[in-house]
C-alpha positions, 0 to 999 in steps of 0.5 A: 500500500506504499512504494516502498524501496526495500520491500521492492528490491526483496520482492524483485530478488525472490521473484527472480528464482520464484516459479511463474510470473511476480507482478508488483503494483505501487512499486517504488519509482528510485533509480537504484529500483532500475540499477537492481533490475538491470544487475538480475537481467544481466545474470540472466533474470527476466525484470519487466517495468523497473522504473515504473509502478507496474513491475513484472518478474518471470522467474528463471531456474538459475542465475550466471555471474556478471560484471556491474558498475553501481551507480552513485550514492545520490543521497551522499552527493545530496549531502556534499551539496547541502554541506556546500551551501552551508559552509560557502563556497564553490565546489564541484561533485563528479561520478554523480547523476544529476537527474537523480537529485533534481528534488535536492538541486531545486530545493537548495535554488529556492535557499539561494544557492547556484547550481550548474547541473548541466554538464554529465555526471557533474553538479557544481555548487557556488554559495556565497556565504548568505543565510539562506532563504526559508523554504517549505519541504515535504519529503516524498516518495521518488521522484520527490524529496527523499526522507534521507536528505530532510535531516540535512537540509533542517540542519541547513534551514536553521540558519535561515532568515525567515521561518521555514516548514519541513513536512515528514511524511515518510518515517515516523520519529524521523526529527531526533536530530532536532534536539541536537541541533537545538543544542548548538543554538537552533529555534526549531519546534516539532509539530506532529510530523512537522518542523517549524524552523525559525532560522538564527543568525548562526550556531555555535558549538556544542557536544552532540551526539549522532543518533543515527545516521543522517542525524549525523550528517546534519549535524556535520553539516551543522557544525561546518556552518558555525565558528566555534568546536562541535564534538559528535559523538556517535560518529560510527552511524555516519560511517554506515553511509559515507565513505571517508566523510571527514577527509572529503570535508578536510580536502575541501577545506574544512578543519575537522579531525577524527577521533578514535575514542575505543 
């Protein structure tokens, strides 16, 4: 009853082998959907409609080995983008597929971020170190506002000058990160399924605590954005969906170190 991604992606892998013909309906609409259906066919799977909402599966007896390129992280390049703009600057992502984050890059040019998304496989960033502009944000199922950038872009928003509403309607308790923010100065108040932020002028450091792991993107984010020390604690859930974060960050001029606290 809702296009979900994992529950796709499983049905798909178990319709491979399954006897006969799987038909999924409401499936979900997510690029890394068609990448899953293009990896089964080249080991000889029969994936009809990935892409669509309508998904056909004719399960065959067996499956060969192959050779596949994934394609790239869109949500860890939505990240690098939003950290762009909270930080200032010019920066240039490559591997990427701008299609994919079409959402993300007319979002960020409603704060008043540039973005040149028109070369392949490439977006380019300019923030100029403005507070950005308040802006409305529900996430959404795909092509719309993925749920794994809101925590980023409330972290971004809480410098905004003027208020902005983000709207959850994907995931429950998906605001814990607001709290944390909250501790490095953030006005932001949770209404139901709802974040008022009423953005300030900047935030300072504090010692938060990443409680899972796009929380703890944001609060990377966050803490570009401020003059003072941030301490993150719980640095293990970024791992889970970043790799080498921080010497990304360090390349691009940011002053953060990594500590080993075992």
């Amino acid at each position: 009853d809702f296009p979900s991604v994992g529950a796709t992606e499983n049905i798909m892998m178990a319709a491979a082998l399954a006897r006969g013909m799987t038909v999924i309906e409401n499936a979900a609409l997510e690029p890394e959907i068609q990448a899953l259906a293009e990896f089964i066919n080249a080991m000889g799977g029969k994936v009809r409609g990935a892409g669509t909402s309508l998904i056909k599966i004719e399960g065959v007896r067996q499956l060969k080995g192959t050779t596949h390129a994934i394609i790239p992280d869109r949500i860890e390049a939505g990240t690098y983008m939003v950290a762009a703009a909270a930080a200032g600057g010019e920066v240039i992502i490559n591997q990427v597929i701008p299609e994919h984050l079409k959402a993300v890059t007319a979002k960020l040019r409603e704060t008043g971020i540039e973005i040149d998304d028109s070369i392949p496989r490439r977006i380019h960033i300019i923030a100029r170190g403005e507070q950005p502009k308040p802006i409305y944000l529900k996430t959404m199922p795909y092509p719309g506002f993925s749920t794994d950038m809101q925590p980023q872009f409330t972290a971004l928003l809480a410098t905004a000058q003027g208020t902005s509403l983000v709207n959850e309607s994907i995931f429950d308790n998906r605001f814990l990160h607001v709290r944390e923010l909250a501790r490095m100065g953030a006005n932001i108040r949770v209404e139901n399924r709802t974040a008022v932020i009423h953005g300030v002028k900047s935030l300072t450091g504090a010692q938060v605590a990443a409680t899972d792991l796009r929380a703890g993107a944001a609060l990377v984010i966050a803490a570009l954005g401020t003059s003072g020390k941030t301490i993150i604690s719980g640095c293990e859930h970024i791992d889970r969906g970043y790799e080498n974060l921080i010497g990304k960050l360090i390349s691009l001029g940011a002053s953060m170190e990594r500590y080993n606290t075992t």
